[in-house]
C-alpha positions in Angstrom: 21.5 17.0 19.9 18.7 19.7 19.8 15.3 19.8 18.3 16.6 21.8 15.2 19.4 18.8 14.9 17.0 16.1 14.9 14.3 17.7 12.7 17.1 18.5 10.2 18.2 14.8 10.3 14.5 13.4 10.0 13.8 15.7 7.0 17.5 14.5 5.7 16.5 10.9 5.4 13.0 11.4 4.7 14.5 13.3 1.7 16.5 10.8 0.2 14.0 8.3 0.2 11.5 10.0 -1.8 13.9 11.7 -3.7 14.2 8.1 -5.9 10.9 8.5 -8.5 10.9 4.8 -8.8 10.7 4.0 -5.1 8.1 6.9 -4.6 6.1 4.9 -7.6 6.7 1.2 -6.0 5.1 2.8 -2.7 2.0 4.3 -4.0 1.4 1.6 -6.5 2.1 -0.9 -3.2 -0.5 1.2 -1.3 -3.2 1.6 -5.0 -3.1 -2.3 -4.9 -3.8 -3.0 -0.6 -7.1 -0.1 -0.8 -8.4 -1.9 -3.6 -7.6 -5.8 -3.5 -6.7 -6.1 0.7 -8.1 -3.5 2.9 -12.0 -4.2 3.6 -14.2 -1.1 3.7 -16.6 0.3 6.3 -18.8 2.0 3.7 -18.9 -1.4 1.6 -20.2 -3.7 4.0 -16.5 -5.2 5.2 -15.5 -5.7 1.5 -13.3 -4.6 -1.2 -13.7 -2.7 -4.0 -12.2 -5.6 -6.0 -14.8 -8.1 -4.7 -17.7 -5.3 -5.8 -15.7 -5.2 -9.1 -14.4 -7.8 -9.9 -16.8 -10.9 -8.9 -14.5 -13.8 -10.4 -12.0 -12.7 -8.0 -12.2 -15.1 -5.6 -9.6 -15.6 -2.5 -8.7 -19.2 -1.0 -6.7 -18.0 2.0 -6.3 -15.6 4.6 -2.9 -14.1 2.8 -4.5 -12.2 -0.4 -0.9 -10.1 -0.6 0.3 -13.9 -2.1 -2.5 -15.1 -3.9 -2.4 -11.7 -6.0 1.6 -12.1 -6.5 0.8 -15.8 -7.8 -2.2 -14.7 -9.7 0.2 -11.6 -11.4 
């Protein structure tokens, strides 16, 4: 298989991935909710812009990808 092969495979089933709107939407909505609610920020001090927001938020456990699904 050459270069052009693989690259034309990759791009193949790259394409049909993000070719489905409500996948693309699932993704970016996935990634929207782990910036603001799970990923701690440098330029905030190690928190979230949810716990600078939203100051009732409060987390009990390390795994804040559940508490949010059982809190939705």
């Amino acid at each position: 298989m050459g270069l052009q092969e693989l690259g034309d495979e990759r791009s193949f089933n790259f394409r049909g991935f993000h070719g489905n709107i409500k996948s693309a939407n699932a993704i970016i909505k996935g990634f929207e909710i782990y910036y603001n609610f799970i990923k701690k920020h440098e330029a905030l001090k190690g928190k979230t812009p949810s716990e600078l927001a939203i100051t009732s938020l409060k987390f009990q456990t390390a795994n804040r990808w559940l508490e949010l699904i059982n809190k939705s």
